[in-house]
PDB file of N, CA, C and O in Angstrom, chain B, residues numbered from 101:
ATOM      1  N   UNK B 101      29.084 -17.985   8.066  1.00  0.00           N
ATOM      2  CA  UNK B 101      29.430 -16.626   8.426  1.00  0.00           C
ATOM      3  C   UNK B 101      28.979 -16.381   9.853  1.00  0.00           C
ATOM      4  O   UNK B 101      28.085 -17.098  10.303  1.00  0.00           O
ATOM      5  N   UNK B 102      29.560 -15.356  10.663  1.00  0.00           N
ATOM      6  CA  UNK B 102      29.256 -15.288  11.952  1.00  0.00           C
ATOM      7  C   UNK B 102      30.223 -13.455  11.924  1.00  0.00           C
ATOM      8  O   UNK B 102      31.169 -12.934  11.333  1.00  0.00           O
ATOM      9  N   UNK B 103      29.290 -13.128  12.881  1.00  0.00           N
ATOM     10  CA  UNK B 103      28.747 -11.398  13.223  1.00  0.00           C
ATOM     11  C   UNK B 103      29.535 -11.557  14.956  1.00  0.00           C
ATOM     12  O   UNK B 103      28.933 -12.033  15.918  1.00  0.00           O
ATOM     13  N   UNK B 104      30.502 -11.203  14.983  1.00  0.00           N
ATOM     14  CA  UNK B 104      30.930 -11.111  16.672  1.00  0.00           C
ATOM     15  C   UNK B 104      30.179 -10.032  17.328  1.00  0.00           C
ATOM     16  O   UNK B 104      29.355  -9.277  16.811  1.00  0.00           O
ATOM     17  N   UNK B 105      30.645 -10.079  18.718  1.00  0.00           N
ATOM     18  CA  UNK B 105      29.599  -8.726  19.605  1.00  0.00           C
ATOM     19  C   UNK B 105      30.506  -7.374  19.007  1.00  0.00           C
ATOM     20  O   UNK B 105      29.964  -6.278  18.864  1.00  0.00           O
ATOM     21  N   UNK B 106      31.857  -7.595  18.704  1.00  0.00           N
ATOM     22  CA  UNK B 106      32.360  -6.064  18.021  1.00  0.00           C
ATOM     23  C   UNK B 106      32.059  -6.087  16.919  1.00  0.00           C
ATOM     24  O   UNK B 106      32.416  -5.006  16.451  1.00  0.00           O
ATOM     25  N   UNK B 107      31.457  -6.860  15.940  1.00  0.00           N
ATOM     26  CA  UNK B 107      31.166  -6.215  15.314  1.00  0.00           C
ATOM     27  C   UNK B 107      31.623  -6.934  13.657  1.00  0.00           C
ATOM     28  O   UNK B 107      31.095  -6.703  12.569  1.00  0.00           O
ATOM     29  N   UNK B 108      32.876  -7.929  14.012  1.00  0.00           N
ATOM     30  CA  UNK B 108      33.549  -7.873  13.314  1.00  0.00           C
ATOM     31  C   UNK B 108      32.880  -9.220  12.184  1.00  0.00           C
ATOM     32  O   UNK B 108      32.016  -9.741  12.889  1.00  0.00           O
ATOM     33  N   UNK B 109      32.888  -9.802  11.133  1.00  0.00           N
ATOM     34  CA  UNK B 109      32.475 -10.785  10.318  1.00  0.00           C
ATOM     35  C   UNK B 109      33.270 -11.962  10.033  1.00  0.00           C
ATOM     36  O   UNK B 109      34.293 -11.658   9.419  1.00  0.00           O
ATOM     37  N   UNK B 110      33.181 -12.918  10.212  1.00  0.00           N
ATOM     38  CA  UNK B 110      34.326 -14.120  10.118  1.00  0.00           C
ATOM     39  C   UNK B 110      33.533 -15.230   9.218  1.00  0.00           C
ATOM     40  O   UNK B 110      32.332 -15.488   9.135  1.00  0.00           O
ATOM     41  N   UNK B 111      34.412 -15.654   8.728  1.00  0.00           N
ATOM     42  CA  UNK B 111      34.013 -16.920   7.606  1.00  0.00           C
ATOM     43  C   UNK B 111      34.678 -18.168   7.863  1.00  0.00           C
ATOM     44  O   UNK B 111      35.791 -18.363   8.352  1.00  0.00           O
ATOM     45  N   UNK B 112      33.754 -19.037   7.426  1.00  0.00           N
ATOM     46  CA  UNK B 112      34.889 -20.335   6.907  1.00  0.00           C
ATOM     47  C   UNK B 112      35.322 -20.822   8.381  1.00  0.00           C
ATOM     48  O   UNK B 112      34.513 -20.821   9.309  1.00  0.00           O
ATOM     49  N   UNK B 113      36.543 -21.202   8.515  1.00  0.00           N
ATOM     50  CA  UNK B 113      37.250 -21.702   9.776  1.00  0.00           C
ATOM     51  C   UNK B 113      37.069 -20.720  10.384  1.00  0.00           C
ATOM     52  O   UNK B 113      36.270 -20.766  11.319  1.00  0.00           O
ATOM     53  N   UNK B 114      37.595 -19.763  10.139  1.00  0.00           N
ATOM     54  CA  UNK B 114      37.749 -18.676  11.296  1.00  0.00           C
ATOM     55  C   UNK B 114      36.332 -18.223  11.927  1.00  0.00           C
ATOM     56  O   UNK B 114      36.463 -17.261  12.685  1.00  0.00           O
ATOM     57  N   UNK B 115      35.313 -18.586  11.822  1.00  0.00           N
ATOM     58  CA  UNK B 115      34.013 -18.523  12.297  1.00  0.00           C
ATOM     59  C   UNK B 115      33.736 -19.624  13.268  1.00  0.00           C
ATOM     60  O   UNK B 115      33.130 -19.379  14.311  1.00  0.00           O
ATOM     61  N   UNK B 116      34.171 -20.880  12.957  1.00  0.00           N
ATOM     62  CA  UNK B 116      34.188 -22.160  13.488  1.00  0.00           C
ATOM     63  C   UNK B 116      35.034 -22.187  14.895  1.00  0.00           C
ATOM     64  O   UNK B 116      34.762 -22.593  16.025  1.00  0.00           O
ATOM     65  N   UNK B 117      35.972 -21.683  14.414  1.00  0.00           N
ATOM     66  CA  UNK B 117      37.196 -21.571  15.725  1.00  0.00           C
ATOM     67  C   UNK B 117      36.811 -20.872  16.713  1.00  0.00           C
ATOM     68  O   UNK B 117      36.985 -21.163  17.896  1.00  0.00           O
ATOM     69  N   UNK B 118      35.999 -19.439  16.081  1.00  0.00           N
ATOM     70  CA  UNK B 118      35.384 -18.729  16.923  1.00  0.00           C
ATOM     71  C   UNK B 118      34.352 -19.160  17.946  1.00  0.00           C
ATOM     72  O   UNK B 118      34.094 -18.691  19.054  1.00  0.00           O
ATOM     73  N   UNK B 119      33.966 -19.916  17.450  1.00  0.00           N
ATOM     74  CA  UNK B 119      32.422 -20.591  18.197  1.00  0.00           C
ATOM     75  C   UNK B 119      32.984 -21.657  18.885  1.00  0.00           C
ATOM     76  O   UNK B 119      32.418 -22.001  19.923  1.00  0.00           O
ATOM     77  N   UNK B 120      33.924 -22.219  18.546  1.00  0.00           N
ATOM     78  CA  UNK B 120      34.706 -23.341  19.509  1.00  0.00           C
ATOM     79  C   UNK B 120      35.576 -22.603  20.821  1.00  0.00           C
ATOM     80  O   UNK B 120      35.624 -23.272  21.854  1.00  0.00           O
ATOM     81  N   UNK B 121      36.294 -21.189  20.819  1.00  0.00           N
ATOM     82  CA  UNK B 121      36.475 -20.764  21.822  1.00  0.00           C
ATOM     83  C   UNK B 121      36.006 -20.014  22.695  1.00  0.00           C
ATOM     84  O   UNK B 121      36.478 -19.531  23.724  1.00  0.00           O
ATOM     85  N   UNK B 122      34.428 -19.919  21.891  1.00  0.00           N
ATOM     86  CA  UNK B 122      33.273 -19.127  23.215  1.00  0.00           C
ATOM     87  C   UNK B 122      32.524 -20.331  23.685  1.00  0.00           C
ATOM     88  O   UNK B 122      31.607 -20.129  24.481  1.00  0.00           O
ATOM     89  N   UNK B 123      32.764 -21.473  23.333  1.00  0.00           N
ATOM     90  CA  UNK B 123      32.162 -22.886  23.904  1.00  0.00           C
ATOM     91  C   UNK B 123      32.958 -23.560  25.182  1.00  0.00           C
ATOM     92  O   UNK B 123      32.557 -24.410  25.978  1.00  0.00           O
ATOM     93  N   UNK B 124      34.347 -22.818  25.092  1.00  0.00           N
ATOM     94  CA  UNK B 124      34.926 -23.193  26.260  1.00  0.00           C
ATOM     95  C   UNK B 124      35.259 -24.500  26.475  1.00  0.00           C
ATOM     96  O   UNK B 124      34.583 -25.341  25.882  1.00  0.00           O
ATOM     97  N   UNK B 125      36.105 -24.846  27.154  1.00  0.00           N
ATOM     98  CA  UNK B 125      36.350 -26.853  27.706  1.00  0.00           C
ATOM     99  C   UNK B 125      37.261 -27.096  26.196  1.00  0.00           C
ATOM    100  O   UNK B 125      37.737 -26.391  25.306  1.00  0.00           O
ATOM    101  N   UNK B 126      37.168 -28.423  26.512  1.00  0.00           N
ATOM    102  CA  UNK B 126      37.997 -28.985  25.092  1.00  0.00           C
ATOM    103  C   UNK B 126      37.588 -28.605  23.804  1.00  0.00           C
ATOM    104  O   UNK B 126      38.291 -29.157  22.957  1.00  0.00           O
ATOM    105  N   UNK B 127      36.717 -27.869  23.323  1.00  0.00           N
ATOM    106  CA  UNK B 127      36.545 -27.076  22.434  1.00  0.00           C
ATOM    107  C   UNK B 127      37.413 -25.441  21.871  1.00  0.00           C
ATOM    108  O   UNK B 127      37.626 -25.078  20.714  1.00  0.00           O
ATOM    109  N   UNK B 128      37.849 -24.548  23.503  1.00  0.00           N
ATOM    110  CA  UNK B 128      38.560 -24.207  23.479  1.00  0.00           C
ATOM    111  C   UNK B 128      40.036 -24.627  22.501  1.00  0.00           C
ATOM    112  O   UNK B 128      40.486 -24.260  21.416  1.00  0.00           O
ATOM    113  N   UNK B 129      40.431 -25.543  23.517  1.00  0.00           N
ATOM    114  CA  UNK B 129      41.954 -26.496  23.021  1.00  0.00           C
ATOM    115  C   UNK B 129      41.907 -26.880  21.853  1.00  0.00           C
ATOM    116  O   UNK B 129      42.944 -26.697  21.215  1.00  0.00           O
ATOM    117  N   UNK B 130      40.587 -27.626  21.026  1.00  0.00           N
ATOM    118  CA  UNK B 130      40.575 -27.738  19.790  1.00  0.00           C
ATOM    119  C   UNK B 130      41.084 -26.406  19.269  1.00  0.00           C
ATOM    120  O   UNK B 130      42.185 -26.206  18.755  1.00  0.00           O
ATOM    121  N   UNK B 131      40.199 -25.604  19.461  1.00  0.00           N
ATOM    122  CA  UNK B 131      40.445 -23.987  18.225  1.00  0.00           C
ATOM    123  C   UNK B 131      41.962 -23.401  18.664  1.00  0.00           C
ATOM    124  O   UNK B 131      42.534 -22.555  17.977  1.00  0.00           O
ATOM    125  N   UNK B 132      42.604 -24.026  20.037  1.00  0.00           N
ATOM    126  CA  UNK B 132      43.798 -23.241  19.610  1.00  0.00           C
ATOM    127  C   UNK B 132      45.010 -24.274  18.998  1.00  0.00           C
ATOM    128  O   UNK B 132      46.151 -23.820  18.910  1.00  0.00           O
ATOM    129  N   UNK B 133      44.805 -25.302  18.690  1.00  0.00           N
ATOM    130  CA  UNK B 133      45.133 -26.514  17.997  1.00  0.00           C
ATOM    131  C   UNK B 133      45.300 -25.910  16.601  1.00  0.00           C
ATOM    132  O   UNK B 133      46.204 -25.427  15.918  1.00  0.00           O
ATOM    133  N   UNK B 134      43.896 -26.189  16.501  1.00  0.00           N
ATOM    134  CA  UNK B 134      43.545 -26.029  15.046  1.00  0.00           C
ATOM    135  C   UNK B 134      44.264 -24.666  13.985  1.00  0.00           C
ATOM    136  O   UNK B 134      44.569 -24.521  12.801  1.00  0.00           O
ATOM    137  N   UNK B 135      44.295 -23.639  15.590  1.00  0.00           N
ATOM    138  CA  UNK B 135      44.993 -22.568  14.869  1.00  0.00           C
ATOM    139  C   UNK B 135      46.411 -21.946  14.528  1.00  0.00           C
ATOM    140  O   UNK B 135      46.897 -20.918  14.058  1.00  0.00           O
ATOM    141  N   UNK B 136      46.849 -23.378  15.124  1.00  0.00           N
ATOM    142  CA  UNK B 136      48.193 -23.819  14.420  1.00  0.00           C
ATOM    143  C   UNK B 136      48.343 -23.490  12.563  1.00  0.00           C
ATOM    144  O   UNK B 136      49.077 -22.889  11.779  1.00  0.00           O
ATOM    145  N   UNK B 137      47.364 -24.163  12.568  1.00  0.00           N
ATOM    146  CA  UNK B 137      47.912 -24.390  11.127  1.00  0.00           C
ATOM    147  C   UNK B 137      47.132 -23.486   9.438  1.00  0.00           C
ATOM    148  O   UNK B 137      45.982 -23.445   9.003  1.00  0.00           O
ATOM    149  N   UNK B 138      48.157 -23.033   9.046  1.00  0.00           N
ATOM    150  CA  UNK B 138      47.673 -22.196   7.888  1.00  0.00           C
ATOM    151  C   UNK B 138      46.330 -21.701   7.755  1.00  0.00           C
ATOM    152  O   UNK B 138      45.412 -22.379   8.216  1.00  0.00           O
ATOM    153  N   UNK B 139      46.136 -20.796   7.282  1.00  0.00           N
ATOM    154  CA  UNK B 139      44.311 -20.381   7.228  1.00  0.00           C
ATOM    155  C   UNK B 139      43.912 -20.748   5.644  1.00  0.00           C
ATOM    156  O   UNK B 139      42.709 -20.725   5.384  1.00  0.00           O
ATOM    157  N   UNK B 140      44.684 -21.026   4.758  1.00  0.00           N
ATOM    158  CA  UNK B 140      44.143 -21.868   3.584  1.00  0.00           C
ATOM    159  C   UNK B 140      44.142 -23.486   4.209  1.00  0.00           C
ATOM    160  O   UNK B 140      43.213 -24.238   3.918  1.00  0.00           O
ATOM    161  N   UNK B 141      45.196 -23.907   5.033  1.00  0.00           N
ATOM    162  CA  UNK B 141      44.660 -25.325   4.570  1.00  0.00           C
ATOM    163  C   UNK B 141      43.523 -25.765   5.812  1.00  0.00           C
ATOM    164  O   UNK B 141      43.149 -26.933   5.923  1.00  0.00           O
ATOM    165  N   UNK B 142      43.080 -24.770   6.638  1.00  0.00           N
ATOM    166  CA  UNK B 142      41.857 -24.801   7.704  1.00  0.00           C
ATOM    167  C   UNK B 142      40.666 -24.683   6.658  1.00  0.00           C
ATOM    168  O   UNK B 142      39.738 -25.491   6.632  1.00  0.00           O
ATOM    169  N   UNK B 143      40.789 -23.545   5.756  1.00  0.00           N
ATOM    170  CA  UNK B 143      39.690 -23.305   4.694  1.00  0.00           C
ATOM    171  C   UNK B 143      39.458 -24.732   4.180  1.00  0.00           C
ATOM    172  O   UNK B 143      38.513 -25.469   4.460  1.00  0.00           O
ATOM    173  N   UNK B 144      40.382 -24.952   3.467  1.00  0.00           N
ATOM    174  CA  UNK B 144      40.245 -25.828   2.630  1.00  0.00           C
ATOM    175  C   UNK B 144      39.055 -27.512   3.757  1.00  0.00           C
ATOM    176  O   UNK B 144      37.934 -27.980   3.558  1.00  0.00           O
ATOM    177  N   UNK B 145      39.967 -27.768   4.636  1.00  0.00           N
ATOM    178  CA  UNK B 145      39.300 -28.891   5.223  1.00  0.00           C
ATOM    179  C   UNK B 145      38.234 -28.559   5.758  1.00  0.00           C
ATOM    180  O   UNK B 145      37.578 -29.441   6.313  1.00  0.00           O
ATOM    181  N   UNK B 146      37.656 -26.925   5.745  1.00  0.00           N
ATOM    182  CA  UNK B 146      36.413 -26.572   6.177  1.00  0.00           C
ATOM    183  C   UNK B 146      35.200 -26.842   5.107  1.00  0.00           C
ATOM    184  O   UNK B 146      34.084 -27.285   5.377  1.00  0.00           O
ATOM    185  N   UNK B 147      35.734 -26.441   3.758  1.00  0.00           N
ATOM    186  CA  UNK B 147      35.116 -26.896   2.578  1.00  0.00           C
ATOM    187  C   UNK B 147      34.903 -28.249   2.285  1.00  0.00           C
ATOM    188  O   UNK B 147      33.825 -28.644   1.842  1.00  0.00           O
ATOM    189  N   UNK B 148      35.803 -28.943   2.490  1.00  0.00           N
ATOM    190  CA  UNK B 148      35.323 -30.433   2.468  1.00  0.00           C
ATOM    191  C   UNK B 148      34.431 -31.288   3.028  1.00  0.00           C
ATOM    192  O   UNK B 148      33.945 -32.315   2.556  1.00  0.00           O
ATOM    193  N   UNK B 149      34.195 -30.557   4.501  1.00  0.00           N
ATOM    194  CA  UNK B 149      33.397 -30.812   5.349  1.00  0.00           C
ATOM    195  C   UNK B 149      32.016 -30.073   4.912  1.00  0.00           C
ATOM    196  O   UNK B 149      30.903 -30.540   5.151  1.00  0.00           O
ATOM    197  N   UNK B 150      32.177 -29.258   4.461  1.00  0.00           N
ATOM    198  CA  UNK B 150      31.047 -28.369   4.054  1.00  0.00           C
ATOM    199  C   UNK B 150      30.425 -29.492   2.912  1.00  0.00           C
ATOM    200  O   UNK B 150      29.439 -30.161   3.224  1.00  0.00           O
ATOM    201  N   UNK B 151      31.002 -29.633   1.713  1.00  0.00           N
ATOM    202  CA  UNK B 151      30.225 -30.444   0.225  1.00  0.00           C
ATOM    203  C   UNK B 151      29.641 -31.898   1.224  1.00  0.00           C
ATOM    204  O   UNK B 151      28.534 -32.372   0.970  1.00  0.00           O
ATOM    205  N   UNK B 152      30.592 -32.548   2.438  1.00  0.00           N
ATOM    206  CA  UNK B 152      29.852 -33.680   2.741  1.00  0.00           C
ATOM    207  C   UNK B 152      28.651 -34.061   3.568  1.00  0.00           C
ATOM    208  O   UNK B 152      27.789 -34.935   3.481  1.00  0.00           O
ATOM    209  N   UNK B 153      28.948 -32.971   4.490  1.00  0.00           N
ATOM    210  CA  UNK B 153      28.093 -32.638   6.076  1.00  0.00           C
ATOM    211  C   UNK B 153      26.789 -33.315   6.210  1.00  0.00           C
ATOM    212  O   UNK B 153      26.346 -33.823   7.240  1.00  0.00           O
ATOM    213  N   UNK B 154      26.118 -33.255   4.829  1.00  0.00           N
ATOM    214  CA  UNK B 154      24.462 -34.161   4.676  1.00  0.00           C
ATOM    215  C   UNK B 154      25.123 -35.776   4.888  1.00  0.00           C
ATOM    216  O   UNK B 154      24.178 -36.562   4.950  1.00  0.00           O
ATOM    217  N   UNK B 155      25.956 -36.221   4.968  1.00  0.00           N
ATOM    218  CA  UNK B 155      26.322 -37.524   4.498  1.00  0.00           C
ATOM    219  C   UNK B 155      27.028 -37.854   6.129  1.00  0.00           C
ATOM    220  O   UNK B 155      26.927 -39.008   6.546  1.00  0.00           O
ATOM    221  N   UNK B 156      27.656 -36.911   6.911  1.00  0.00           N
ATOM    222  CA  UNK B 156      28.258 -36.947   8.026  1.00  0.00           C
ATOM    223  C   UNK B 156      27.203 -36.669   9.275  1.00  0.00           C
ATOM    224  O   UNK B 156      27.510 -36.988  10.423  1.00  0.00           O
ATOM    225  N   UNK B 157      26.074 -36.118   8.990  1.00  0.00           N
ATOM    226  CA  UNK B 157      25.257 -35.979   9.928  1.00  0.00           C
ATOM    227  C   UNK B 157      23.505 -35.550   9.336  1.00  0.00           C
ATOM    228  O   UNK B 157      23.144 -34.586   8.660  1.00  0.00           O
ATOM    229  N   UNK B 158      22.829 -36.503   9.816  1.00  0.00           N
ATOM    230  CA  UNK B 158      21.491 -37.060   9.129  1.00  0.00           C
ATOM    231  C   UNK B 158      20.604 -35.702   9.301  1.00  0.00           C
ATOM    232  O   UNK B 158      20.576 -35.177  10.414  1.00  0.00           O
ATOM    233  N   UNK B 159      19.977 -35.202   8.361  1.00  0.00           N
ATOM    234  CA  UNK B 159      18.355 -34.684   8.856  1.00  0.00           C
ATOM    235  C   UNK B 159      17.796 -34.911   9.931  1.00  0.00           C
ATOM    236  O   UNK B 159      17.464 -36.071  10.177  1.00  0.00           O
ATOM    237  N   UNK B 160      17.511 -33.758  10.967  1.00  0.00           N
ATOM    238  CA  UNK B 160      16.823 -34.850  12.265  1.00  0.00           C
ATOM    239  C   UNK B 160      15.259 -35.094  11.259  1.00  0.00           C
ATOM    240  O   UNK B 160      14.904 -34.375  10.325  1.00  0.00           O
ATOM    241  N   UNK B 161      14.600 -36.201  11.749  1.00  0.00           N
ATOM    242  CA  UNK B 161      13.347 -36.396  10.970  1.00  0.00           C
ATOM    243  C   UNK B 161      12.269 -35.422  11.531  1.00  0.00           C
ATOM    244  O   UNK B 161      11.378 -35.212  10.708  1.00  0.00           O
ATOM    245  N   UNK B 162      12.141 -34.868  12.547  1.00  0.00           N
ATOM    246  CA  UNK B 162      11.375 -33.619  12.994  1.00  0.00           C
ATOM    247  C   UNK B 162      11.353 -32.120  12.342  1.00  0.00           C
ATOM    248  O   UNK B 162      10.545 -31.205  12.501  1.00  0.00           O
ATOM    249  N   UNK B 163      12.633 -32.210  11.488  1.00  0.00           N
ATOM    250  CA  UNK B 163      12.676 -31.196  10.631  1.00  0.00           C
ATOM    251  C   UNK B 163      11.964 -30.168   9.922  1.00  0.00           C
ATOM    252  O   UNK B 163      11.612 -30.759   8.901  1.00  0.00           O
ATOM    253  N   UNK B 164      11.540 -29.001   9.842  1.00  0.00           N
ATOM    254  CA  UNK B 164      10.507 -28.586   8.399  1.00  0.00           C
ATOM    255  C   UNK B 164      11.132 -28.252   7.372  1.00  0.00           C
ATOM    256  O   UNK B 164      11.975 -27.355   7.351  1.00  0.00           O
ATOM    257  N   UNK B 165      10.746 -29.026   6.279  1.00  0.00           N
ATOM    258  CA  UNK B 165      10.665 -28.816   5.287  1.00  0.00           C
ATOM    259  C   UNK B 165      11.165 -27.389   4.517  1.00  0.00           C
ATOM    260  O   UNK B 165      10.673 -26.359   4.978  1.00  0.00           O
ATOM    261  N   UNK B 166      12.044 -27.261   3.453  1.00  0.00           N
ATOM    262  CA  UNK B 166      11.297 -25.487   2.992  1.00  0.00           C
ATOM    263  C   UNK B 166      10.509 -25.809   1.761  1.00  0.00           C
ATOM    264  O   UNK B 166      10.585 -26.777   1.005  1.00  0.00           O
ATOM    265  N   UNK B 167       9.692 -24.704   1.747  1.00  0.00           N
ATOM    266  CA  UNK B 167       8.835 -24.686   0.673  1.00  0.00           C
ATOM    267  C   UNK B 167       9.662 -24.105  -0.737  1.00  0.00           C
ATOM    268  O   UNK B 167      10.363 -23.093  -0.714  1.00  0.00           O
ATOM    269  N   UNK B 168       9.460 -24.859  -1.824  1.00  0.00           N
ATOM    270  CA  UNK B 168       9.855 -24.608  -2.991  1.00  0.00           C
ATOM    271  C   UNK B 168       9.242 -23.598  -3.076  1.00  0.00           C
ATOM    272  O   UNK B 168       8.130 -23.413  -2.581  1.00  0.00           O
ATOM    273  N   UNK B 169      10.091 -22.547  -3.924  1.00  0.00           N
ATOM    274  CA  UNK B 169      10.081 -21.055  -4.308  1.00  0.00           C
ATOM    275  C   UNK B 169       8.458 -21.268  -5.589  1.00  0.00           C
ATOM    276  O   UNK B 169       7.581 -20.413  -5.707  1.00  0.00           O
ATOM    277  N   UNK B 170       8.484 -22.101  -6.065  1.00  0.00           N
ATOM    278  CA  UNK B 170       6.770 -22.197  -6.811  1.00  0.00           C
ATOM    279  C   UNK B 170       5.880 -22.080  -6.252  1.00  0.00           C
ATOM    280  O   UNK B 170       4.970 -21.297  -6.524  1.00  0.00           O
ATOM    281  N   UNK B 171       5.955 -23.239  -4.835  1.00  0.00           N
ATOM    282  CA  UNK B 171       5.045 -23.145  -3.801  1.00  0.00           C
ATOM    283  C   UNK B 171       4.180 -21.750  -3.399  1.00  0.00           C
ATOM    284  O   UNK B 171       3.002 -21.432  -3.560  1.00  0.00           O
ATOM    285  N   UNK B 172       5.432 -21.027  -2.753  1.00  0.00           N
ATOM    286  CA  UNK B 172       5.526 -20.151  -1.567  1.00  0.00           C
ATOM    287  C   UNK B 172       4.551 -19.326  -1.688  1.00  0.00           C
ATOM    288  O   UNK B 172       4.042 -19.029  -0.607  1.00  0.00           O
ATOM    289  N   UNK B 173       3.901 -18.631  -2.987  1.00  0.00           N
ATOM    290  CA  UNK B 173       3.093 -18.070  -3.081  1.00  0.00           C
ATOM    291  C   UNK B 173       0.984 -18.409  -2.576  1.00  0.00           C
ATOM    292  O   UNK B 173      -0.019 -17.709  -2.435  1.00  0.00           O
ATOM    293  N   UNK B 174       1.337 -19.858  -2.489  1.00  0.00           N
ATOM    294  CA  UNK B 174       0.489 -20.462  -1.816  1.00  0.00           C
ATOM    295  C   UNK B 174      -0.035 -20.648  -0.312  1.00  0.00           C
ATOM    296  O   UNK B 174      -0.953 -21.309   0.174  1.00  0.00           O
ATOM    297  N   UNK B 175       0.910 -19.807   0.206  1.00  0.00           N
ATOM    298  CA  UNK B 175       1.362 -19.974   1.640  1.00  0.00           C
ATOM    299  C   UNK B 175       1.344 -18.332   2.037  1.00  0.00           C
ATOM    300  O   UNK B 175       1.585 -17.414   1.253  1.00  0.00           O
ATOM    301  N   UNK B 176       0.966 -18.202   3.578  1.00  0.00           N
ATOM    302  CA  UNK B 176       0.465 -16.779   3.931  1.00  0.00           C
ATOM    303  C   UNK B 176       2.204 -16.486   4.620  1.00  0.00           C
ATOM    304  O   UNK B 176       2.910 -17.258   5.268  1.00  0.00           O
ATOM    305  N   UNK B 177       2.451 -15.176   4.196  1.00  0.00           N
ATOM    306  CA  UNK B 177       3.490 -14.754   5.016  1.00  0.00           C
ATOM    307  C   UNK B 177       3.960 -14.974   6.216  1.00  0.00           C
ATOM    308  O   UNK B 177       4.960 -14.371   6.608  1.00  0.00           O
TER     309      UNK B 177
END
């Protein structure tokens, strides 16, 4: 999900596209590519990418952790 400066709320692809044409350069050209084509079947290949993404791009190992919701109470605000 993504919050524009007006205001407005975008999901899914249409959030993605968004952030690809305030990135400017060939990122631009991607999102107006991309926005060729249907907004279900953008969804759809956005979702796919979504269930795999751990498998397409690693944990950096510097990462933190989150604390399991059992934990948390162990831990100062």
């Amino acid at each position: 999900m993504l919050r524009t400066e007006e205001g407005r709320v975008l999901t899914r692809s249409e959030a993605v596209f968004h952030m690809m044409r305030r990135l400017g350069g060939g990122w631009r050209l991607g999102a107006a590519l991309g926005g060729i084509f249907p907004r279900a079947l953008r969804d759809g290949v956005y979702d796919v990418i979504a269930r795999i993404r751990h498998r397409l791009f690693a944990k950096p190992e510097e990462a933190c952790p989150l604390v399991p919701a059992d934990l948390r109470a162990r831990f100062l605000p």
